[in-house]
ZAKEBA-307739 format. One record per residue (C-alpha): residue number from 1; residue in one letter; z negated, x, y negated. Coordinates in Angstrom, 1 decimal, padded with zeros to 4 digits, always signed. Layout:
N
{NUM, "A", {Z, X, Y}}
...
END
This chain:
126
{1, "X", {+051.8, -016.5, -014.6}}
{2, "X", {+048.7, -015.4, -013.3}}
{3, "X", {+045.2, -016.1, -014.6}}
{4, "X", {+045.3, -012.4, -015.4}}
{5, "X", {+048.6, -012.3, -018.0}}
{6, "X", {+047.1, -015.5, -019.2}}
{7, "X", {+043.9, -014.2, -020.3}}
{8, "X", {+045.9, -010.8, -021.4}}
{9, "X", {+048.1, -012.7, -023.6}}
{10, "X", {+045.3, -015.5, -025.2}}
{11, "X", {+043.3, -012.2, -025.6}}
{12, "X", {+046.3, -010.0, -027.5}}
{13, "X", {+047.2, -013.2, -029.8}}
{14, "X", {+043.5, -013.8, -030.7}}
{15, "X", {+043.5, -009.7, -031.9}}
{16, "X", {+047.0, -009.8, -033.3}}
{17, "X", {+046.1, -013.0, -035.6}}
{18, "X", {+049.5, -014.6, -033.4}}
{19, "X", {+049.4, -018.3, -032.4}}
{20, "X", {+050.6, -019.1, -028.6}}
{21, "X", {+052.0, -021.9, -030.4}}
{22, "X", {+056.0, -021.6, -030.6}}
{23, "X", {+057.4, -022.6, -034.0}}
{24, "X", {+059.8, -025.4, -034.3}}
{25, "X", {+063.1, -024.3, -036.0}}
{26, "X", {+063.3, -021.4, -038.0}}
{27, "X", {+061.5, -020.2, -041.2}}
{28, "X", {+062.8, -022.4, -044.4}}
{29, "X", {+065.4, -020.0, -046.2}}
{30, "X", {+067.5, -021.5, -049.4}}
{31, "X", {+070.4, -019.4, -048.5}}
{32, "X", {+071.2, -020.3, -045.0}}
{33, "X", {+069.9, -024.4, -045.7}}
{34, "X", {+072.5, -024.4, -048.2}}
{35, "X", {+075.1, -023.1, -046.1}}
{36, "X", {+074.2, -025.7, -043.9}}
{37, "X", {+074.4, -028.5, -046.0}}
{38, "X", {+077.8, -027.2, -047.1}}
{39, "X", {+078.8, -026.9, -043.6}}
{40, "X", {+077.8, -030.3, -043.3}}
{41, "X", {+075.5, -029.3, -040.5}}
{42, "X", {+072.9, -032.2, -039.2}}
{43, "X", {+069.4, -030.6, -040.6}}
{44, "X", {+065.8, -031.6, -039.9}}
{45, "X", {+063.2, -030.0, -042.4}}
{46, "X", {+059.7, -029.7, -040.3}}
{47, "X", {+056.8, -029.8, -042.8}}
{48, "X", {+053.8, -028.3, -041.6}}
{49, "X", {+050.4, -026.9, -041.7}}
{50, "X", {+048.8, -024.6, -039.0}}
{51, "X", {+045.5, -026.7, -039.7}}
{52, "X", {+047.1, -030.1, -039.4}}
{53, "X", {+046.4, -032.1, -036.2}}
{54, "X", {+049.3, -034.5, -036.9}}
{55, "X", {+051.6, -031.4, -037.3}}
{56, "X", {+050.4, -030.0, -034.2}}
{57, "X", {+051.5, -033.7, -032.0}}
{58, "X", {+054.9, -033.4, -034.1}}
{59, "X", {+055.7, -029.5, -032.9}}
{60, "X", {+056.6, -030.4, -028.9}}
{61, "X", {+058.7, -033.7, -030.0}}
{62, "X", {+060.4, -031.2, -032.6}}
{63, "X", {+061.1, -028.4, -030.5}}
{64, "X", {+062.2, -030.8, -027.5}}
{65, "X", {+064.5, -032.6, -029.9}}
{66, "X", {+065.8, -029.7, -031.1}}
{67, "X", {+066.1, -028.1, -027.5}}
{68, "X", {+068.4, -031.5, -027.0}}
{69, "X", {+070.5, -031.1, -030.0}}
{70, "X", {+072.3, -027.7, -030.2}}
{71, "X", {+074.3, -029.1, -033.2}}
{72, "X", {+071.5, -029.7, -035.4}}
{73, "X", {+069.5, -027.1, -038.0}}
{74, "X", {+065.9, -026.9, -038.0}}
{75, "X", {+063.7, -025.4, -040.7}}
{76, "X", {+059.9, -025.2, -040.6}}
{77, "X", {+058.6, -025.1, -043.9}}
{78, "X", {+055.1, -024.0, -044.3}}
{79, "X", {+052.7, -026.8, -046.4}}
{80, "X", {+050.3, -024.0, -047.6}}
{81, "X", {+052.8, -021.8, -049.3}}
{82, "X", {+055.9, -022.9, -049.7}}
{83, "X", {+055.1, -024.8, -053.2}}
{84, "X", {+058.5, -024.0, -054.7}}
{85, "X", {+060.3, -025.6, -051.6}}
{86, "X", {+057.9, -028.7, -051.4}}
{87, "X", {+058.7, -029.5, -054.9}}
{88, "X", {+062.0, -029.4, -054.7}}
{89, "X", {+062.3, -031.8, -051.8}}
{90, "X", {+059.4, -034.2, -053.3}}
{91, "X", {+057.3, -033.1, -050.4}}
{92, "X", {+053.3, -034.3, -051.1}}
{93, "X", {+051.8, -033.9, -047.5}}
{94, "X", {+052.3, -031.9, -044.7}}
{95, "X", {+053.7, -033.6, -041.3}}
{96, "X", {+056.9, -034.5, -043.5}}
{97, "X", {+060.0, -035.0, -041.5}}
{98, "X", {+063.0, -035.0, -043.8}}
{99, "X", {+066.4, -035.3, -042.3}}
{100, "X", {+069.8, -034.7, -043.7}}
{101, "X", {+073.0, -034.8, -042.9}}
{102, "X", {+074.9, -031.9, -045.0}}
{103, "X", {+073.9, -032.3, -048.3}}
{104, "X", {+072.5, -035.7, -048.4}}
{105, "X", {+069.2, -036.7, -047.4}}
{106, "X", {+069.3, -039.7, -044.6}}
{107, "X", {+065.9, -040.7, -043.8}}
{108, "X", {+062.2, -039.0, -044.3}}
{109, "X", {+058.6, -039.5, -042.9}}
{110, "X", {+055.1, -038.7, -042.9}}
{111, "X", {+052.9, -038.4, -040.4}}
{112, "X", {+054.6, -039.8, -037.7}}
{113, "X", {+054.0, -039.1, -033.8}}
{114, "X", {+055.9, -041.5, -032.2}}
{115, "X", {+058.8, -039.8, -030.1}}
{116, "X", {+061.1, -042.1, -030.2}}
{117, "X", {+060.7, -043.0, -033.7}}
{118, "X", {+061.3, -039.4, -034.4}}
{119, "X", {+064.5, -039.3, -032.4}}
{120, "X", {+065.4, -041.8, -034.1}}
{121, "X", {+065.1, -040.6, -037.7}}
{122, "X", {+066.8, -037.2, -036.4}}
{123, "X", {+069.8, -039.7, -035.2}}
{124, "X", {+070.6, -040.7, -038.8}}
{125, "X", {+071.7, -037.4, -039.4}}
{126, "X", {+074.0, -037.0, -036.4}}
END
């Protein structure tokens, strides 16, 4: 990419509000995390905050984990507005990791940048 695009697309994100950031996993939905867990599906539920510095050292180990793992379901929930979603997976801090393996929750943790202690808590739902 050239200095050019690059300064093109920083410029068009700054004006559009967007974050050059990619998101880990997909947007939390009830529906299809459901049909997950009933599919028995391996899931990783990515806590985060676009403010958080912790969350912002998790995203890369997420994404390269899920990038790794075609089998497993990964669902970013957002700290600042999903309130219903945080409560009902007892959820007080943003840069949770909750893992689950169909419907039963395997392992959870908070705050945590170390990669291969991530892999690992993804592994208990594999």
């Amino acid at each position: 990419m050239s200095l050019n695009s690059l300064k093109t697309l920083i410029a068009i994100a700054f004006l559009t509000g967007s974050s050059l950031m990619a998101q880990a996993g997909q947007p939390f939905d009830t529906k299809a995390f459901q049909q997950a867990q009933a599919a028995g599906k391996p899931i990783l539920i990515d806590v985060t905050a676009p403010w958080c510095p912790t969350c912002k050292v998790q995203r890369p180990i997420v994404q390269e984990i899920e990038k790794s793992t075609p089998n497993l379901v990964v669902y970013e929930v957002d700290f600042d507005s999903a309130k219903d979603v945080l409560k009902r997976l007892r959820v007080q801090s943003q840069s949770t990791l909750i893992v689950f393996k169909g419907a039963n929750e395997v392992g959870r943790s908070t705050g945590d940048t170390n990669p291969a202690s991530i892999r690992a808590l993804v592994s208990k739902g594999l």
